[in-house]
C-alpha positions as CSV (number, residue, x, y, z in Angstrom):
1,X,21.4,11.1,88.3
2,X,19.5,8.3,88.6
3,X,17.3,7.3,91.8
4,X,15.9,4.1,92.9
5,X,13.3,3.6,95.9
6,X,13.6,1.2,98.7
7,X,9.5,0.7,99.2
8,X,9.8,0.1,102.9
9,X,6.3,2.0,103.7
10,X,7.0,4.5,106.4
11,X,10.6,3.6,106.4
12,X,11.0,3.9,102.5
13,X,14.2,5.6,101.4
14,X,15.7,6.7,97.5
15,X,19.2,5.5,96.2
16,X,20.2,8.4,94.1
17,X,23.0,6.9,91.3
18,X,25.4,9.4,89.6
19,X,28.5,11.0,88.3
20,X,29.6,14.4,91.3
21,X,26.5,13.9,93.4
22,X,28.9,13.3,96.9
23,X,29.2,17.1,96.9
24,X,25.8,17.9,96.1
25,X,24.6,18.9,99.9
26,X,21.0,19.8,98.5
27,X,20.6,16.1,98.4
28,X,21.3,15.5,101.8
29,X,19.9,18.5,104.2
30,X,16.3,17.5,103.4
31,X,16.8,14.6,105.2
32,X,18.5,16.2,108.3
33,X,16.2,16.7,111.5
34,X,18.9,19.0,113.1
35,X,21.4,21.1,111.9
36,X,24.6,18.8,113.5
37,X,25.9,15.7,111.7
38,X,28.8,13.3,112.5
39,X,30.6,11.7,109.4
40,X,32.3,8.5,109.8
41,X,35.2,7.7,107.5
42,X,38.4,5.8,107.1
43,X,42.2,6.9,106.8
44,X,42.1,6.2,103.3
45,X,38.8,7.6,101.8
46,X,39.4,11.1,104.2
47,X,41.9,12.5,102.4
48,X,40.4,12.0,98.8
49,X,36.7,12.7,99.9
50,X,36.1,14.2,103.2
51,X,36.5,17.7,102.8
52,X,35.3,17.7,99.5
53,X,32.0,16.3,101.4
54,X,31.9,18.4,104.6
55,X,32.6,21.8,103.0
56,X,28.9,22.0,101.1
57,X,27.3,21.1,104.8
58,X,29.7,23.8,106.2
59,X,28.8,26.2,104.3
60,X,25.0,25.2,104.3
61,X,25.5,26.3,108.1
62,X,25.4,22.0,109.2
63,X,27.9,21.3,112.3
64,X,29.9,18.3,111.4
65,X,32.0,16.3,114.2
66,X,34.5,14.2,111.6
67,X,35.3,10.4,112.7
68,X,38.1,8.7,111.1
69,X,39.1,5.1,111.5
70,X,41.5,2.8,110.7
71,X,41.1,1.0,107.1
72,X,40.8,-2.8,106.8
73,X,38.3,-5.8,107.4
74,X,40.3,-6.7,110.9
75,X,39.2,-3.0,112.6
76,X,35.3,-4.1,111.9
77,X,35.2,-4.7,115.7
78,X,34.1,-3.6,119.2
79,X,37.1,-1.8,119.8
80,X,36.9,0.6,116.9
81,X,32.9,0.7,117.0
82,X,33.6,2.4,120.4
83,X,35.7,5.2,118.7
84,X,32.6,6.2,117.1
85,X,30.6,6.0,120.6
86,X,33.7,8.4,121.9
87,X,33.4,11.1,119.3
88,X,29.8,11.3,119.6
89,X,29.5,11.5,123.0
90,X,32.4,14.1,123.5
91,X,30.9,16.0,120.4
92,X,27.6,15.9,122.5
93,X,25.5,14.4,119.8
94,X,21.9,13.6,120.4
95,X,19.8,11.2,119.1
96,X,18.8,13.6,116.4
97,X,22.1,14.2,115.0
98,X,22.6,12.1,111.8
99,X,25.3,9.7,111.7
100,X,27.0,9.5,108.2
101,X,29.2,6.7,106.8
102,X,31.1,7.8,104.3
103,X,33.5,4.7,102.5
104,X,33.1,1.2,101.9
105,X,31.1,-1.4,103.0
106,X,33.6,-1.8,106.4
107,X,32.4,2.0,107.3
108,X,29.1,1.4,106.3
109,X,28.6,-1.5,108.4
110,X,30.0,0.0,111.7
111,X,28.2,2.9,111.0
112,X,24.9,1.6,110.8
113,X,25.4,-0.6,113.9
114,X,26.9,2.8,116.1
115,X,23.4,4.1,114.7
116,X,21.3,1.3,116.0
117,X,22.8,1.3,119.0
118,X,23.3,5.1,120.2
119,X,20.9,6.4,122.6
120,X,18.8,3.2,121.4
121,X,18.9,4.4,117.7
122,X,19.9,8.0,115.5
123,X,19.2,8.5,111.8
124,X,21.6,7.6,109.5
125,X,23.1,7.9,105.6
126,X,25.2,6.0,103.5
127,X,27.7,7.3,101.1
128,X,29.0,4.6,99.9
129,X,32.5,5.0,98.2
130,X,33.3,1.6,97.0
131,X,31.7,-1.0,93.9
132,X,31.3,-3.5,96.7
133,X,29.4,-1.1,99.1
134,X,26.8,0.7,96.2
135,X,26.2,-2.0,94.5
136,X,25.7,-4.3,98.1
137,X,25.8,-3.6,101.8
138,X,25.0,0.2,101.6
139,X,21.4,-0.9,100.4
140,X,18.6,-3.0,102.9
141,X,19.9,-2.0,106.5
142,X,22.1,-5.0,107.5
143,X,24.4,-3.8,110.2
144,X,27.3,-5.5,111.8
145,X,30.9,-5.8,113.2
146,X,33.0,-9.5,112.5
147,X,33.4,-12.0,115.9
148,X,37.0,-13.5,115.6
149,X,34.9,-16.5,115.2
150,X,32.5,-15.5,112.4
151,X,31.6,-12.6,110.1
152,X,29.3,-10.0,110.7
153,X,27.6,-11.9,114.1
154,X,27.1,-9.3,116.3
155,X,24.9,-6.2,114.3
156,X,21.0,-5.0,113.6
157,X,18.8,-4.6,110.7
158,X,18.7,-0.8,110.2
159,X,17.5,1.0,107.4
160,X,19.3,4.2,106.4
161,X,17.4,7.1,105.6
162,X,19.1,8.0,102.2
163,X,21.5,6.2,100.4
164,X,24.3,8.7,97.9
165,X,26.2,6.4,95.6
166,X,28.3,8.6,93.2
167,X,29.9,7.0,90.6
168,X,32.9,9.3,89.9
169,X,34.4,7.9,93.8
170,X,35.5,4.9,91.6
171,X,37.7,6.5,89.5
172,X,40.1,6.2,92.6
173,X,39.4,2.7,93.7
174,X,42.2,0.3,93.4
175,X,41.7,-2.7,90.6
176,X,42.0,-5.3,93.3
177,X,38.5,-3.5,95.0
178,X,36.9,-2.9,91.9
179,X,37.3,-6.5,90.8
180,X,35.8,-7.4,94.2
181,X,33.1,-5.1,94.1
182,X,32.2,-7.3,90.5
183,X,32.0,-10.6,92.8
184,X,28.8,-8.8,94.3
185,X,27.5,-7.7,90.8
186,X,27.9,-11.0,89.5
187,X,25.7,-12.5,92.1
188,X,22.7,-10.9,91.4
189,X,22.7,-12.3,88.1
190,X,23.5,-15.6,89.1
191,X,20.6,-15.9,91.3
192,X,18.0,-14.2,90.0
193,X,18.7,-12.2,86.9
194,X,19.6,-14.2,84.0
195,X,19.7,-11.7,81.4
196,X,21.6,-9.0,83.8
197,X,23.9,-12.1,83.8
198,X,24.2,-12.2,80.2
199,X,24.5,-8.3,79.9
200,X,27.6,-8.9,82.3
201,X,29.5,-11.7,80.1
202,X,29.2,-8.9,77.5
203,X,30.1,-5.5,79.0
204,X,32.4,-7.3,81.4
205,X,35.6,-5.5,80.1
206,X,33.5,-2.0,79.4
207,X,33.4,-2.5,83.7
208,X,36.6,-3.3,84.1
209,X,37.8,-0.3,82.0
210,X,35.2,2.0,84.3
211,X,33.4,3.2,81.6
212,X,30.9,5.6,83.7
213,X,27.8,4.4,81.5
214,X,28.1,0.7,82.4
215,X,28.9,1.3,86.1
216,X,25.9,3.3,86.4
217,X,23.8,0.6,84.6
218,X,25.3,-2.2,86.6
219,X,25.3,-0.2,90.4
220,X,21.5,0.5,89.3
221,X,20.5,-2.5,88.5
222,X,22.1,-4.5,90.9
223,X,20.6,-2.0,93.9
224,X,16.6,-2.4,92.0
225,X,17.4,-6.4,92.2
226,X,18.2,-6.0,95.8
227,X,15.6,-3.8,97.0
228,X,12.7,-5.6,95.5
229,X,14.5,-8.8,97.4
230,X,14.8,-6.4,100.8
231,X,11.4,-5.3,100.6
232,X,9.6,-8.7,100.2
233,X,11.6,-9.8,103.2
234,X,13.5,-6.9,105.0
235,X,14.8,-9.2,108.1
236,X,16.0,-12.3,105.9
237,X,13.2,-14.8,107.2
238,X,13.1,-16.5,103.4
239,X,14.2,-14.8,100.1
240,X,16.4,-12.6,101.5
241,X,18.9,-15.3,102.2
242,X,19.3,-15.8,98.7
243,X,21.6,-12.7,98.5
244,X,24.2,-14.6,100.4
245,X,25.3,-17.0,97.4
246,X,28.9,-17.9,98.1
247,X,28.6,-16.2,101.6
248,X,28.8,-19.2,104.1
249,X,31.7,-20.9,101.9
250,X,33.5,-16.8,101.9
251,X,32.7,-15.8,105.3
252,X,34.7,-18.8,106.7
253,X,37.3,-17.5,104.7
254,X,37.4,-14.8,105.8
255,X,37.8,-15.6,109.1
256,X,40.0,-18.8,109.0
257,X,42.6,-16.7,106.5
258,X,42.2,-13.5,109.4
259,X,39.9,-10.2,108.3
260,X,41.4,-8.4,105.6
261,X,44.1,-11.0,103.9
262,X,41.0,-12.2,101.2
263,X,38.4,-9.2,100.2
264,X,35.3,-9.8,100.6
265,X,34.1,-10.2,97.3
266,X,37.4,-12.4,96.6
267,X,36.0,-14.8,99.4
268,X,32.6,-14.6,97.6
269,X,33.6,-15.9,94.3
270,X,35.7,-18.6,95.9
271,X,32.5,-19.6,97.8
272,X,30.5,-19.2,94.5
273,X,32.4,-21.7,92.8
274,X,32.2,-24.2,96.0
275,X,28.3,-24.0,95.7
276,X,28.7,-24.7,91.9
277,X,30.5,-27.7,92.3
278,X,28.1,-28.7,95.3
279,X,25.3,-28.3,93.0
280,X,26.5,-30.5,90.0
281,X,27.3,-32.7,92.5
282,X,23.7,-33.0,93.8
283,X,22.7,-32.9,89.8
284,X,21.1,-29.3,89.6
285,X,23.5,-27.8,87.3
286,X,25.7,-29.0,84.4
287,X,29.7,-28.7,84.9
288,X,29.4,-26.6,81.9
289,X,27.4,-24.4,84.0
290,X,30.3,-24.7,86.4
291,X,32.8,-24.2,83.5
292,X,30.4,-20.6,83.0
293,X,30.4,-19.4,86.3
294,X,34.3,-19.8,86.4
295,X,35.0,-18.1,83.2
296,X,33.2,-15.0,84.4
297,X,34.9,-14.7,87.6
298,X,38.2,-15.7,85.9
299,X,37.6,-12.9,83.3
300,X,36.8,-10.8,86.5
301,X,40.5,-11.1,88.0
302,X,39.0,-13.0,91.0
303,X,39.9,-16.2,92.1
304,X,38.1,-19.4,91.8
305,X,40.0,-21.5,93.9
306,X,39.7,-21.3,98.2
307,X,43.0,-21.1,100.1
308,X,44.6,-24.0,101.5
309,X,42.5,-24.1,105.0
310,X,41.6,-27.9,104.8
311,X,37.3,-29.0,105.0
312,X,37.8,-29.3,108.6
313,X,38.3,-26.1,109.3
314,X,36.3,-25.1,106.6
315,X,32.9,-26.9,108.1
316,X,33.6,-25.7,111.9
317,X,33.6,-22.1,110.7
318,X,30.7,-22.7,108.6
319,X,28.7,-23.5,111.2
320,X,28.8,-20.0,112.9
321,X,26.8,-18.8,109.8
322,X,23.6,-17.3,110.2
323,X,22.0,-19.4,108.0
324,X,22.1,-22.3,110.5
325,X,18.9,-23.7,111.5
326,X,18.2,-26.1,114.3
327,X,22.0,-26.7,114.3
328,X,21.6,-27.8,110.2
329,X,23.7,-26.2,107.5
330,X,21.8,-24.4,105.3
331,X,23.2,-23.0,101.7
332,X,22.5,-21.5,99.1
333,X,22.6,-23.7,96.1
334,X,22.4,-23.1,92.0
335,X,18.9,-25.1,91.0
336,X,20.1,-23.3,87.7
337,X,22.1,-20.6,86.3
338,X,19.8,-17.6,87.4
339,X,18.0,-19.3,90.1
340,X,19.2,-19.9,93.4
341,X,17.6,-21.7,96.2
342,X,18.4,-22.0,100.2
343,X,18.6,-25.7,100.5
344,X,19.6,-28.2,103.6
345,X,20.2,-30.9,101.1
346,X,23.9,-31.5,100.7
347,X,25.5,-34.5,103.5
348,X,28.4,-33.2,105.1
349,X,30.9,-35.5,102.8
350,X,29.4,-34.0,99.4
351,X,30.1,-31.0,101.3
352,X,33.7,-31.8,102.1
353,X,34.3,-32.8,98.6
354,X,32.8,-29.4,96.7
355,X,35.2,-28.0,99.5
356,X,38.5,-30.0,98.5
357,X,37.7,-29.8,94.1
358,X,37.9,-26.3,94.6
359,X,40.3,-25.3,97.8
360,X,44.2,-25.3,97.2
361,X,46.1,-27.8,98.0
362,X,49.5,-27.7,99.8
């Protein structure tokens, strides 16, 4: 096992890394202020990882209320946020029972919020089950469910108090998530790790193939990029934004196509190749350095091509982005392979045309 530290001073937490650790209770109970938890999970990770969970708390002597949702992107909503407000008030929870999310980044998002929110705010863990969620949104405390108009715009920045990623939970993860899971690994490198980058374009099939070693490297190293980036600027006033690389182009995607028809990390590459071709086209980056970028996705399995939604609709989801300042677009662009910058630079048009090069066309 391997374990990271989020330096967040009085709110620091560790990101332990490792094959079996999901049933390993003695990890968790030290970080329990009363002997009641409530674990929130989906219909598809309970039955391959709840019990195996819950039984080491059970028979640590921990009460555990079990809340299981409904899996997919299009449930991350107020509707099934208030199945979690049901259980724990019919379970009686207080504000010191600790709220667990136990799945993918969906889970882990909802979670996180319910614990925000919940008697004005409840400790809370991640366990994330997913590439996407260790490697990504289990790590730095964003918190959100999707508006039918835009992605994750109604949430809180909430810092977990322990974060359990164990590697042997992706042994049962379909390819399709894995591969999307990679979008998120890919990213780092792009914008700030060159040679993590370059260690990808060479142990890319080793990941694909789920060799345990390189999983572990590339979930640890990915989460250490991140938390230096979350602890030099936790609520995303500067640096932080940088982490969104492909987002604003994805997140409109996401929405435009309906939650859960493109992954998220499918919508992410997509939206990573539309800021490549906007940055050759403002003359940061080379379109060999396009050609690059695309080669590693393709290798990836992920797409790197939007769906046929037309810049229109594109731009009017776009601007529902966070990122959005003073009513100005704001993205973030390639100033080179490995360095990424937030920039308002791009007019609409050049926009529109990185948009149509790499959209389908009907």
């Amino acid at each position: 096992m391997e374990t990271l530290n989020v330096a967040l001073g009085a709110r620091a937490y560790p990101i332990h890394i490792g094959q079996g650790i999901i049933e390993q209770s003695g990890l968790l109970i030290p970080y329990l202020r009363y002997p009641k938890v409530a674990v929130v999970t989906n219909t598809t990770v309970a039955p391959l990882y709840l019990q195996r969970f819950t039984k080491p708390l059970r028979d640590a002597g921990i009460e555990v209320a079990e809340i299981i949702l409904p899996d997919g992107e299009q449930f991350k909503n107020w509707q099934t946020l208030n199945t979690i407000f049901d259980v724990l008030l019919e379970r009686r929870c207080e504000r010191s029972t600790t709220l667990i999310a136990l799945g993918g980044g969906v889970v882990g998002d909802m979670t996180g919020f319910a614990a925000a929110c919940y008697q004005r705010g409840m400790p809370f863990i991640q366990v994330p089950t997913t590439l996407l969620s260790q490697v990504d949104s289990s790590v730095g405390g964003k918190t959100a469910i999707n508006h039918p108009l835009g992605k994750n715009m109604i949430g809180a920045f909430y810092q977990p108090k322990l974060v359990l990623a164990d590697t042997d939970c992706l042994n049962s993860l379909p390819d399709r998530e894995l591969r999307a899971g990679l979008a998120e690994v890919i990213k780092i490198g792009l914008i700030r790790d060159l040679p993590f980058l370059e260690w990808l374009e060479s142990h890319l099939e080793a990941l694909l193939s789920r060799s345990p070693n390189e999983l572990q490297y590339a979930i640890s190293h990915s989460c250490a990029n991140k938390a230096e980036v979350v602890v030099a600027d936790e609520h995303e006033n500067g640096v932080r934004a940088l982490l969104n690389l492909g987002h604003t182009f994805g997140h409109a995607i996401e929405a435009g196509m309906g939650y859960g028809k493109w992954l998220h990390g499918e919508a992410v590459a997509a939206g990573t190749m539309m800021a490549a071709e906007l940055s050759c086209q403002l003359g940061w980056i080379s379109a060999a350095d396009v050609e690059r970028v695309e080669r590693l996705f393709k290798r990836a399995g992920l797409p790197v091509v939007g769906p046929a939604m037309g810049a229109d609709r594109f731009l009017e989801l776009m601007q529902h982005d966070k990122k959005v300042q003073d009513g100005k677009l704001r993205l973030v662009l390639f100033k080179q392979i490995g360095q990424a910058v937030v920039s308002d630079a791009a007019a609409p048009e050049e926009i529109v045309r990185a948009i149509d090069a790499r959209s389908a066309h009907v």
